[in-house]
C-alpha positions as CSV (number, residue, x, y, z in Angstrom):
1,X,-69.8,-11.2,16.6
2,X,-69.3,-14.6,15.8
3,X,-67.4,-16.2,12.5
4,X,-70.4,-15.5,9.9
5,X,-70.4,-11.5,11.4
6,X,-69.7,-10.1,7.8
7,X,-72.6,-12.0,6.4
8,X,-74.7,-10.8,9.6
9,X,-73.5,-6.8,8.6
10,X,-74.9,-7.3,5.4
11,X,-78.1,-8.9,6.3
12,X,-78.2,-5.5,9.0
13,X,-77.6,-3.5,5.9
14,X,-79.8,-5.4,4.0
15,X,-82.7,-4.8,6.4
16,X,-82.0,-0.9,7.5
17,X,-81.7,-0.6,3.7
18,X,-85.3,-2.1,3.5
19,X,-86.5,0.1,6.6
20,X,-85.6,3.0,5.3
21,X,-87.2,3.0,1.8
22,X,-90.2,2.4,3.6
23,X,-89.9,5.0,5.0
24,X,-88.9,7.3,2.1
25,X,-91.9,5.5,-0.2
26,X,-94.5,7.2,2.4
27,X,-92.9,10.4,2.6
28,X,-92.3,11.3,-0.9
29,X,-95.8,9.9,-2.0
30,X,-96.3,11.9,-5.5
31,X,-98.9,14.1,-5.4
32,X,-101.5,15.0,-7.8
33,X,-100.7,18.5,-8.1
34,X,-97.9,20.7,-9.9
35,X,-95.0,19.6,-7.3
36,X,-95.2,16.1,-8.5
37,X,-91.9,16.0,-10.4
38,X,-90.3,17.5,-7.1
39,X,-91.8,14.1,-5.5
40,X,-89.9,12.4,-8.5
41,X,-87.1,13.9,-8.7
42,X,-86.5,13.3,-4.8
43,X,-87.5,9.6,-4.8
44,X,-85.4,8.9,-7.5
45,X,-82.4,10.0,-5.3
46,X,-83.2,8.6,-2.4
47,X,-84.9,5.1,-2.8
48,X,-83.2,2.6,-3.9
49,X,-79.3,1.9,-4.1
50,X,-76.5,3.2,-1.8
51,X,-75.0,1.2,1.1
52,X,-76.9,3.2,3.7
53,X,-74.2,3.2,6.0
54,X,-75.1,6.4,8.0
55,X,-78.8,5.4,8.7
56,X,-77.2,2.1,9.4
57,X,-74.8,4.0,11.9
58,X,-77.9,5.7,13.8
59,X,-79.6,2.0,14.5
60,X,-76.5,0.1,15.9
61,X,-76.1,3.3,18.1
62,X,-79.2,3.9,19.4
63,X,-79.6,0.1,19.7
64,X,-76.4,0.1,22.4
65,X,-79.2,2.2,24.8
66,X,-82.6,0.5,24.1
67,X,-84.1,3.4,22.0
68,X,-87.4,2.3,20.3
69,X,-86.4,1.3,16.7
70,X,-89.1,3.1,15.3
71,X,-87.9,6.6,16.7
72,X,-84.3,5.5,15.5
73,X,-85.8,4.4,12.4
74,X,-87.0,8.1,11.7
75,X,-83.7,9.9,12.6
76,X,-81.7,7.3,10.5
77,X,-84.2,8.7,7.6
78,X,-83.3,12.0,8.8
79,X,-79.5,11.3,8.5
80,X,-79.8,9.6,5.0
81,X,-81.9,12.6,3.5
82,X,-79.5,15.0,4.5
83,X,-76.6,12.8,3.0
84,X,-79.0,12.1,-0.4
85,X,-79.4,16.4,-0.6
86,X,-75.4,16.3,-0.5
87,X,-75.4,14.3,-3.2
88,X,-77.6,15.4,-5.5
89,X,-76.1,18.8,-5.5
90,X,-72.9,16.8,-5.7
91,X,-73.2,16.0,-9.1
92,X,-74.7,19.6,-10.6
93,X,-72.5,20.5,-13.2
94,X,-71.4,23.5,-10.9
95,X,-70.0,21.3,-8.6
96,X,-68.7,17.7,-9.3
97,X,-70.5,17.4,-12.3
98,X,-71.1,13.7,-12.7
99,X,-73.5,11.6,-14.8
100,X,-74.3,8.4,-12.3
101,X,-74.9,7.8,-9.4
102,X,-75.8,4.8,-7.2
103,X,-75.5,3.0,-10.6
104,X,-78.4,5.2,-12.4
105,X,-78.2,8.6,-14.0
106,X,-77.8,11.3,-11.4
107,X,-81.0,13.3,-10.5
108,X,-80.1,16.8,-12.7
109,X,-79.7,14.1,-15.7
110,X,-82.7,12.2,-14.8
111,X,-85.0,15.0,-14.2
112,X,-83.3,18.7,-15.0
113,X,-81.0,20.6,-13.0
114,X,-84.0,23.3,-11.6
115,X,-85.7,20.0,-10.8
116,X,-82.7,18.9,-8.9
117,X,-81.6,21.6,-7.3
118,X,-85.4,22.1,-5.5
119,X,-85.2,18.0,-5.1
120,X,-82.0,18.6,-2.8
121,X,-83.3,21.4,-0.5
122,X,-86.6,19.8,-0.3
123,X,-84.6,16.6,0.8
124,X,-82.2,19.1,3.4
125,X,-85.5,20.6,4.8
126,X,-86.6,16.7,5.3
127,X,-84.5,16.2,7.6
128,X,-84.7,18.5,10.0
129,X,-88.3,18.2,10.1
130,X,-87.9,14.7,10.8
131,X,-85.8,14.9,13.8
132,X,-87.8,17.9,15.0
133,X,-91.4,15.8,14.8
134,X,-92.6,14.4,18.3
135,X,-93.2,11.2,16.3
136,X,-89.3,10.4,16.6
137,X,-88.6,11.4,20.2
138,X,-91.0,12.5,22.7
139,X,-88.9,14.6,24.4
140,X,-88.3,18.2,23.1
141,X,-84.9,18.6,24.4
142,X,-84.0,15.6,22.8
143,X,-85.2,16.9,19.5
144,X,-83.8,20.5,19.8
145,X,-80.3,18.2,20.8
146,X,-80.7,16.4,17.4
147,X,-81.5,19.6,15.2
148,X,-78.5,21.3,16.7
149,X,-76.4,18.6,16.2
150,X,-76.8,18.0,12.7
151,X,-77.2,21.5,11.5
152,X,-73.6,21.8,12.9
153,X,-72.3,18.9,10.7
154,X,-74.1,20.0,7.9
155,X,-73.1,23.9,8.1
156,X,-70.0,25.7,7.5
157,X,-68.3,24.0,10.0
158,X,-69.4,20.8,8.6
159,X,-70.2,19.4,5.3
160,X,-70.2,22.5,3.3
161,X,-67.6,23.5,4.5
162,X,-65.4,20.7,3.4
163,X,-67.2,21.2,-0.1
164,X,-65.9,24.3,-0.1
165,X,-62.6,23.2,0.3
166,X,-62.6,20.8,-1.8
167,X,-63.7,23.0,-4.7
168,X,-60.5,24.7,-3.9
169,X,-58.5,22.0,-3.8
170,X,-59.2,22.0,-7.6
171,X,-56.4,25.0,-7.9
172,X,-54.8,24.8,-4.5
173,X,-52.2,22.2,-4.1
174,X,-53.1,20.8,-0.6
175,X,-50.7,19.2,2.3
176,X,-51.8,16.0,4.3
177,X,-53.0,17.9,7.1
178,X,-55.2,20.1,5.2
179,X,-56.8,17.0,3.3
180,X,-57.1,15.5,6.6
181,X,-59.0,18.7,7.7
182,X,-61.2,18.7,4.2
183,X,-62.1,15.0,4.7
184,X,-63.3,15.7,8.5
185,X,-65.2,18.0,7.4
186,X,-66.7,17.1,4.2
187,X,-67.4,13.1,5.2
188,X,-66.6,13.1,8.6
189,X,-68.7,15.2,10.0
190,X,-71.7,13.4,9.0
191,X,-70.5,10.0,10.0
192,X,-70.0,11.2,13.4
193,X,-73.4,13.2,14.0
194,X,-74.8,9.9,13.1
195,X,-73.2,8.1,15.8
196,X,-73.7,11.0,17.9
197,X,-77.5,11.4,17.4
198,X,-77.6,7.6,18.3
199,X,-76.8,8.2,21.6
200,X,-78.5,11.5,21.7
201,X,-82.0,9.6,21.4
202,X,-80.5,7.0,24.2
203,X,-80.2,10.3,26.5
204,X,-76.5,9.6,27.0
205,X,-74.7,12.6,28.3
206,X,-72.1,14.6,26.6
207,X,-69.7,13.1,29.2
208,X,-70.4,9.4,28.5
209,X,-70.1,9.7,24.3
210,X,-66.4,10.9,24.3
211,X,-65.6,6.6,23.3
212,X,-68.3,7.0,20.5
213,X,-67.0,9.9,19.5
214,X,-63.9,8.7,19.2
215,X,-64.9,5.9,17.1
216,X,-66.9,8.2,14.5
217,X,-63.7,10.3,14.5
218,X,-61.4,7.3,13.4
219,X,-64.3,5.7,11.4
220,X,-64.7,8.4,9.1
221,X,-61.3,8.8,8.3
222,X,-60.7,5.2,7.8
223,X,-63.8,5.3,5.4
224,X,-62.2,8.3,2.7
225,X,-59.0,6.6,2.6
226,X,-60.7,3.6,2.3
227,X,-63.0,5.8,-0.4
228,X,-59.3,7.6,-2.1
229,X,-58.2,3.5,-2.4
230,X,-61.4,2.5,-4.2
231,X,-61.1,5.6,-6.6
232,X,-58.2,4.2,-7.8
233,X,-58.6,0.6,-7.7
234,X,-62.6,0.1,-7.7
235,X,-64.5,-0.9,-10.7
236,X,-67.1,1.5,-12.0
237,X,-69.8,-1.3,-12.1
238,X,-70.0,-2.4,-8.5
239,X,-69.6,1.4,-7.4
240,X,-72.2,2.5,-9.4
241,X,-70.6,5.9,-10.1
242,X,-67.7,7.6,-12.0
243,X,-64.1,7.0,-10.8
244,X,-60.5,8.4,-10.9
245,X,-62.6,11.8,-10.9
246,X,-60.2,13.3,-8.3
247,X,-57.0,12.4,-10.2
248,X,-58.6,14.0,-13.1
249,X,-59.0,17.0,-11.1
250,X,-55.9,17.0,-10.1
251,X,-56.7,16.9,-6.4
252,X,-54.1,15.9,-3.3
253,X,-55.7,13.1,-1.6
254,X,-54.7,10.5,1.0
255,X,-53.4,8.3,-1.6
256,X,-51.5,10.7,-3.5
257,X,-50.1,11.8,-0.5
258,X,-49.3,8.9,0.8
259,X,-49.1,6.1,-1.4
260,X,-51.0,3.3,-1.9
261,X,-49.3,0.6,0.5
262,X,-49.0,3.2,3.3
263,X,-52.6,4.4,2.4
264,X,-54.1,0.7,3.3
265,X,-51.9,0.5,6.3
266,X,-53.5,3.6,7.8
267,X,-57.0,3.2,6.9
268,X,-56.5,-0.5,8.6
269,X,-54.8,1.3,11.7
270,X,-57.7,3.7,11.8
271,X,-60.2,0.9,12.0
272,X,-58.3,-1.0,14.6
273,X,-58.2,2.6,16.2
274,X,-61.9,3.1,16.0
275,X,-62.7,-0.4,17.2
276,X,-60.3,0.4,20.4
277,X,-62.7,3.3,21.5
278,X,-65.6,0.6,21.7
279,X,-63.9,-1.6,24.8
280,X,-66.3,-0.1,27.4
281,X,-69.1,-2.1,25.7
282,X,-69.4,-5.7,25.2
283,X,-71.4,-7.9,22.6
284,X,-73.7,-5.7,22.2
285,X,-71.1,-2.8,20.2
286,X,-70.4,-5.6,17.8
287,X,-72.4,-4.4,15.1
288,X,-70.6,-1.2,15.4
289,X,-67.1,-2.4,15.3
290,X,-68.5,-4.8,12.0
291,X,-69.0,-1.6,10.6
292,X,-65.8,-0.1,11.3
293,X,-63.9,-3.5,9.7
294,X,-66.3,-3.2,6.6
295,X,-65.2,0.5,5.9
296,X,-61.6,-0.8,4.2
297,X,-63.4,-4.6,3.1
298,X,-66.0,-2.8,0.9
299,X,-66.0,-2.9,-3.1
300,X,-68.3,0.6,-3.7
């Protein structure tokens, strides 16, 4: 990109941002019937705040192969319900139990847990339904290629998955490896279906997305340790939630097990890494390895 590419990321994320509020302001319009405070509760979540990196990961990959931006408009929503639903179950006092989030109260304070609870299955349920409608891709094998995909990074073998483990690594004293593992699953896995679903809607073949893959991979490590760094040294304001919550916990992370100098040094090798797996593509990846550079520049 050229000189001024960090101010043209943010104008990206400014605009995908934009996009996909739109798009969650017609899908969650309130309706005058008993399930309205679901409708609430669920656009209080989800519009609004957040650096909407993962929908943001869906356009610059589906824009590498031409895909109409409305279809990739719809699967980013897709991508960024599915991460919202993570979050407001997240924060239940059962599980992280946190008060703010995106720099407002979190949705079980805002609305009750019930109402919370039933805001982040409606959200999950969202976004399968949105990759499954002909409206985002024409073709059914595309869609049934989507669903597949981000059920995966979403199941067991995805993002609950590393929840799971990470409840347990409130009483299990975990080595580098095994947070490595927890954070590939828990954060990881996401960020890479992203990517991957970007070149699912471009009809790239499993054989030509092993350098994509490769840069989700890298990308989403780079962004926890960049994630650990900022729980330590962030301020609460710009991140608009609670930090220093994992050392409270008492949880091994990447920059307990590492240290903080040797912690920046791999999250910066990790982005170099990532950025690496891009050289088949020219200008037009750029956006892509911007991304990767603002994972360890970011304040929240």
């Amino acid at each position: 990109m050229p000189a001024n590419n960090n101010l043209d990321l943010r104008q990206e994320m400014a605009r995908v941002a934009e996009a996909v509020d739109k798009q969650f302001d017609l899908l969650l319009t309130v309706p005058e019937d008993s399930r309205a405070q679901l409708f609430k509760t669920m656009r209080h979540a989800a519009i609004g705040g957040g650096k909407r990196l993962r929908p943001l990961l869906v356009m610059a990959t589906s824009g590498l192969f031409n895909v109409d931006e409305n279809c990739a408009l719809r699967a980013a929503t897709a991508m960024e319900a599915l991460h919202v639903y993570s979050l407001i179950h997240d924060d239940l006092p059962c599980m992280d139990d946190d008060d703010l989030r995106r720099g407002k109260p979190t949705a079980h304070k805002a609305f009750g847990e019930a109402q919370a609870v039933l805001a982040g299955d409606a959200l999950h349920a969202m976004a399968f339904e949105l990759l499954a409608d002909e409206d985002t891709h024409t073709d059914p094998f595309v869609r049934a290629e989507m669903v597949a995909c981000l059920a995966k990074a979403a199941g067991p073998s995805g993002m609950a998955g590393g929840q799971m483990m990470d409840l347990v690594a409130e009483t299990t004293t975990f080595d580098l490896p095994t947070v490595t593992r927890l954070q590939q699953l828990k954060t990881g896995a996401l960020i890479s279906a992203c990517v991957e679903i970007g070149a699912i809607l471009g009809r790239v073949p499993i054989e030509g997305r092993t350098g994509l893959r490769g840069y989700a991979h890298d990308l989403g490590l780079a962004f926890q340790i960049a994630d650990d760094i900022l729980d330590v040294e962030g301020d609460e304001a710009l991140a608009g939630k609670a930090l220093h919550k994992d050392e409270a916990a008492g949880k091994q992370t990447f920059l307990t097990l590492m240290g903080l100098d040797r912690a920046k040094e791999q999250a910066q090798m990790l982005v170099d890494q990532s950025k690496s797996h891009l050289n088949g593509y020219g200008e037009e990846a750029n956006l892509l390895r911007a991304i990767a550079e603002y994972t360890v520049q970011r304040d929240r």
